[in-house]
C-alpha positions, 0 to 999 in steps of 0.5 A: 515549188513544182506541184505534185503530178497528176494521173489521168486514166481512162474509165468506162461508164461500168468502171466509173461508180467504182473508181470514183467511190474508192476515191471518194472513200481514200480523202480525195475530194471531188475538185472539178468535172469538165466535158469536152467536145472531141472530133469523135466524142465527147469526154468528161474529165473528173479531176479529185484531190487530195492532201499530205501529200498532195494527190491529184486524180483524173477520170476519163470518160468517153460518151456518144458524139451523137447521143452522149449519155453517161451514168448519173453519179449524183448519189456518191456526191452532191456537188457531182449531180450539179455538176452533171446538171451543169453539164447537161444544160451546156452539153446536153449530155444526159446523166442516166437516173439521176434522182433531180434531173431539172434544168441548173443553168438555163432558164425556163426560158431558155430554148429547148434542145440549145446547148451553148457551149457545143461546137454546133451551137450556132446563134442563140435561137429566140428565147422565150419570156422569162418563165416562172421558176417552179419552186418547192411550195410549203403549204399549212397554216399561217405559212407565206412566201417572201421573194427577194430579187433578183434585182437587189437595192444593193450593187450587187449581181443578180440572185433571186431568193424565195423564202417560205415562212411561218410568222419569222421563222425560215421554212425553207429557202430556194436560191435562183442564180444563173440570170447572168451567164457569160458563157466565159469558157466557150469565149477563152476556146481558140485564145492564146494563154495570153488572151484568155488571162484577161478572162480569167482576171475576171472571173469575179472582180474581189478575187482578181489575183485568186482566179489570174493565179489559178488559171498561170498555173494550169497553163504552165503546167500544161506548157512545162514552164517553170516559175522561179520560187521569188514569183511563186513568193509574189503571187502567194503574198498578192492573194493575202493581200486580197484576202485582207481586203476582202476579209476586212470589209466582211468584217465590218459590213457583218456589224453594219447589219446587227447595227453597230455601223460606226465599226463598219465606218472603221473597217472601210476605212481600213479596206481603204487604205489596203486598196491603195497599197494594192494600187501601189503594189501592182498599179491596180485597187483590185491587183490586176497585173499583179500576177502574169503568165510566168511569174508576177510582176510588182510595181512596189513591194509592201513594207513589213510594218506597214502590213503589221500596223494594218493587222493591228487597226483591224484586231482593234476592230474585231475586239470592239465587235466582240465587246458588244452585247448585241453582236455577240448574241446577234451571230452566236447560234445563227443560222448554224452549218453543221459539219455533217451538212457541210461535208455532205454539200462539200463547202469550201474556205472559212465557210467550211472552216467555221464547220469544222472542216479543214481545207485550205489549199495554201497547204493542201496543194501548194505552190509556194514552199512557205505556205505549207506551214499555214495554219488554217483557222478551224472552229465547230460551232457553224455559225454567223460568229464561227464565220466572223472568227475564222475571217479575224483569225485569217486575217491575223494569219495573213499578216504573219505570212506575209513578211515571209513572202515578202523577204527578199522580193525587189519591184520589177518583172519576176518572170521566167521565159516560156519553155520552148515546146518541141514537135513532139510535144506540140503534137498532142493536146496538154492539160494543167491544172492550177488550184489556188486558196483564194480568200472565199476558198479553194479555186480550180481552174484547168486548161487544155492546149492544142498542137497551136498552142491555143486554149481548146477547153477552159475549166473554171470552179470558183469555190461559190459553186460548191458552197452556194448550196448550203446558204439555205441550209444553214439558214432553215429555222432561221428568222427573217430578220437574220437572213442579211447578216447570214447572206453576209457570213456567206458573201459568195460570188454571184459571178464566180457562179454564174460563168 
């Protein structure tokens, strides 16, 4: 199923508050903003979508080589000012006025006036000591500071949290991230497609087919490669495959923190089992391989029953949760996300679903003509119950979904040959887009080739970036004692964020 065309127009800086506020007013949602360093200026691209039927529109806006500036767009959308401040730190092109102007992804420590991802970077200068991050402090009466991290007791990436409190109670919560930035898409320029999918396989371990997905799919958009619909069928069923594992083991280690930890004994069991069909299915627990450039390539396919019964051990195990006084009173009004909070800050997958909004790209944007029916679970309530739910629920939908896809799917390369690219096309830079529904939620990846046919810009969104922001908020007024099973209902990528 060949994805609807993009429209890419150019814009002003005086056009662009316009044109991005009618959008933002017709549905489209803000997907990605890119910058790019072109031999005589640099360009940011603003990519938005929109669904029924699928809509994609790019901005394009060029700045000053020398001294890049563009106006700040930060009060039409907030995930737009973090990404002007992403921008700013790696490009070092300014956002005029915008109302936060601090540094995102670098460090205190961080050499001034370095930018990593432009051409003229050279070596990283001496970095200084590791400065202290200066955090909003709540000041009054019996109010203290908890900080947590960035080294956790768990195997975990990085993450500093500073939590302002009044005897239990969650004044207000700040989230550090960025300790460990890869610098992963200044590593894919000048790569082939075939050099940069191994990046892009991993981009965050638990989401392998997620991220490989959408960066085969912005490449062969940009190429004209057509993928025959038994491929698209594969790679649809491998990111349910990684939704199940991933959703079980959510499921689980969210009883394991109110205490009911023989239930998450049960569902690592479970998770277990359905990396070793994965191991089966594609050769690797995580499913590399699985999904290739032009196709998917299955080791083995899965059988029908089995899924079934896998969906079955895992209502038994979401029903017994559910028994249970004491899980039921521990997430029910937890650490609510409203809808309006959760629209404003534009959060992404079951995050969103449990606060009544409804995106999900296997519908919104799909690449796979059997996933258009997928019904997303959408709850109103916004809580650490409302996340649980909507994971059982998808997990239920999976298994549905997946002897769908899996009809008529035989082990082998399912792969079709790239196009061949005349001199015409050859002769300027091609752009694609891939966004695929990965279990946390919607992922954008978008590329632009050279006339050498090798990658001059990687832009990768991981739904994390969106909805990290919005951790604290739902966690304000929230005791301390609930933050591990809130963070847990959460489960977002430090290393989808931190690229």
């Amino acid at each position: 199923m060949s994805a609807t065309g993009r429209t890419t127009r150019p814009v002003t800086a005086a056009e662009l508050p316009g044109e991005l506020s009618r959008l933002l007013d017709d549905g489209y949602r803000l997907t990605l903003v890119a910058a790019h360093e072109d031999p005589d200026a640099f360009r940011v691209v603003y990519l938005l979508t929109a669904a029924g039927p699928d809509r994609r529109v790019e901005l394009e806006l060029r700045t000053d080589l020398a001294e890049p500036r563009l106006p700040s767009m930060a009060g039409l959308s907030f995930p737009l000012g973090r990404f002007e401040r992403e921008m700013r730190d790696l490009y070092g092109i300014v956002p005029l006025d915008h109302p936060l102007p601090r540094r995102l992804v670098r460090h205190a420590h961080w050499p001034t006036g370095w930018y990593p991802a432009r051409s003229d970077a050279g070596p990283p200068p001496p970095f200084a000591p590791e400065a202290a991050y200066p955090f909003v402090r709540v000041e009054g009466r019996g109010v203290y500071e908890i900080p947590v991290g960035p080294i956790h007791a768990g195997m975990i990436e990085p993450g500093h949290f500073r939590f302002s409190v009044v005897g239990e109670t969650i004044l207000k919560l700040k989230a550090r991230l960025w300790f460990t930035h890869k610098g992963l898409e200044k590593l894919a320029e000048g790569c082939t497609p075939e050099e940069a999918f191994a990046l892009a396989e991993r981009v965050s371990g638990d989401t392998t087919a997620g991220h490989a997905a959408a960066f085969a799919l912005a490449v062969e958009e940009a190429l004209g490669w057509q993928v025959p619909e038994p491929a698209q069928a594969a790679r649809a069923a491998l990111l349910e495959l990684e939704r199940l594992y991933n959703h079980v083991a959510d499921i689980g280690a969210l009883c394991n923190d109110v205490g009911y930890g023989v239930l998450n004994t049960h569902a690592q069991r479970v998770r277990e089992g359905l990396l070793r069909l994965n191991e089966e299915v594609t050769g690797h627990r995580l499913l590399r391989g699985g999904v290739v450039l032009g196709g998917a390539r299955l080791a083995a396919v899965p059988d029908a029953a089995r899924v079934a019964r896998i969906g079955d051990e895992i209502a038994e195990i979401v029903d017994l949760a559910l028994r249970n006084s004491v899980v039921v009173d521990r997430f029910t009004g937890t650490a609510t996300l409203a809808a309006e909070n959760a629209r404003e800050i534009g959060v992404l997958g079951y995050v969103a679903r449990a606060s009544s909004v409804d995106v999900d790209a296997r519908r919104d944007h799909p690449f796979c003509e059997a996933t258009t029916a997928v019904r997303s679970a959408v709850r109103t309530e916004g809580d650490v119950l409302a996340r649980f739910l909507v994971r059982a629920e998808e997990v239920r939908a999976s298994v549905e979904l997946l002897p769908t896809l899996l009809a008529g799917l035989s082990a082998g390369d399912l792969v079709a040959p790239p196009p061949r690219v005349g001199p015409a096309r050859a002769a300027g830079a091609r752009a694609g887009v891939g966004l695929v529904e990965g279990w946390r939620g919607t992922i954008a990846h978008r590329v632009e080739l050279g006339a050498d046919g090798r990658l001059t810009r990687l832009k990768v969104v991981d739904p994390s970036f969106f909805t990290w922001p919005a951790l604290p908020v739902a966690l304000r007024q929230t005791i301390v004692a609930d933050f591990p099973v809130t963070n847990k209902s959460f489960n977002l990528s430090y290393a989808g964020n931190d690229l």
